[in-house]
N, C-alpha and C positions, 0 to 999 in steps of 0.2 A: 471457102468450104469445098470448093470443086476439088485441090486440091488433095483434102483431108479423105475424099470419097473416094479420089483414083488410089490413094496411098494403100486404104482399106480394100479396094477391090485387088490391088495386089496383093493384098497378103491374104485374103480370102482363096483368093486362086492358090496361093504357094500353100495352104493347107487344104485342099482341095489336090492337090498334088501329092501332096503328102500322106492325106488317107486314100489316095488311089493307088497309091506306088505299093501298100501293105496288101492290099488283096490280090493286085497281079504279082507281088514277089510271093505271096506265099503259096498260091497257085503252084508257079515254077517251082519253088522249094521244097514243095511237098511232096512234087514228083523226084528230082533229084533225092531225094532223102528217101524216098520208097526203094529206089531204084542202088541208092548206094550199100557199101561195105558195112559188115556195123560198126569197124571202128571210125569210118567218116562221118555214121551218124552223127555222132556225139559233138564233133565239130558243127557242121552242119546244122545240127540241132538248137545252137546257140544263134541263130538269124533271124527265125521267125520272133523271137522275144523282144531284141532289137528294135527288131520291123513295129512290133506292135507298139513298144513307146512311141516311134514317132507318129503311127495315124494315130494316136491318141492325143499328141502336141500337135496333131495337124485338127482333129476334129474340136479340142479348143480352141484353137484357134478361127477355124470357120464359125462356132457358135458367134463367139467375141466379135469378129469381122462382120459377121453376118444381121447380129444384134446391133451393132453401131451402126452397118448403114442403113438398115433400116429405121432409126429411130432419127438418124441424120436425114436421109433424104424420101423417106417411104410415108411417114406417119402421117404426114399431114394429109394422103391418102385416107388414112384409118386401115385398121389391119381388113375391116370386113369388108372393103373397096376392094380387096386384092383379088388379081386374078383366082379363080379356084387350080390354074397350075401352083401359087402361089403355095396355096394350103395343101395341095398335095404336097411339094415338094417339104414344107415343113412339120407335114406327120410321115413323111419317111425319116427326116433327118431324126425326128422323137424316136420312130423305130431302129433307123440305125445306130443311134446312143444305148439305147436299150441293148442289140446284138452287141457290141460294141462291150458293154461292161460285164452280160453274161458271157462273151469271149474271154476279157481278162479273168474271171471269176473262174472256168475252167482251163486258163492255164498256169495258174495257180495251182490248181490239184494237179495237172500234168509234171510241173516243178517237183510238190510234193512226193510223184511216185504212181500216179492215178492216169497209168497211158489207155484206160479204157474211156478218157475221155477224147480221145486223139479222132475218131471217124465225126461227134458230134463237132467238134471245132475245126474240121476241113470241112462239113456241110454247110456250119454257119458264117463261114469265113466267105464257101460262094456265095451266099444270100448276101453276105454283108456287101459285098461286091458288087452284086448287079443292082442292089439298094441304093449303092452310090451312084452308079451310072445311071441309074432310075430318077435321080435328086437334079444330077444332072441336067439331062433332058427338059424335067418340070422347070428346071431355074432357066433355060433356055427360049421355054414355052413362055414363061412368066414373065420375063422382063426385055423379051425380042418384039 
């Protein structure tokens, strides 16, 4: 079982990696892409979409990781035993699924043609951000 739990904590971390890597690339990118030509935009343009599938296969991924160890090695706890960094950390991760899908849902209209949605999704992309680094911290708190 130790085994099955370190396996999980790997891959929990590598999608933890992977929705981190989407808000500090698009940070960067968003400035480059301010900052460039407009026929680089159009290039350049095509990274942030990218980027977002994978913190999307990253934040499945942590649900899934996240959900198995806990059921593997947390439960017998009970969930209401758990630290309250615990329950913070897992009403951010509610909220950051939430930014998370009203992100893709507005860049979808950006796709379609709708770049007045372009300042609400570089604000919500910081939140989404320090939301993580926020999850962080509590899973640090929670389980150090």
């Amino acid at each position: 079982m130790d085994t099955l739990n370190h396996i999980l904590l790997v891959l929990h971390f590598l999608g933890l990696a992977m929705g981190l890597s989407v808000g500090l690339s698009g940070i960067v990118m968003a400035g480059l892409i301010e900052k460039s030509a407009p026929a680089e935009r159009a290039v350049l343009g095509r990274f942030p979409p990218m980027m977002s599938r994978v913190g999307s296969i990253g934040l499945a991924l942590l649900w899934i990781t996240g959900l198995s160890m806990y059921f593997l090695k947390w439960s017998d706890i009970g969930l209401g035993n758990m630290p309250w960094q615990f329950h913070l950390k897992l009403t951010l991760v509610v909220i950051l699924s939430g930014l998370v899908g009203y992100l893709q849902s507005l860049q979808r209209r950006l796709r379609n043609g709708d770049a007045s949605v372009m300042p609400t999704m570089q604000l919500l992309g910081r939140i989404s951000f320090l939301t993580a680094i926020a999850i962080v911290i509590c899973a640090v708190w929670a389980f150090n």
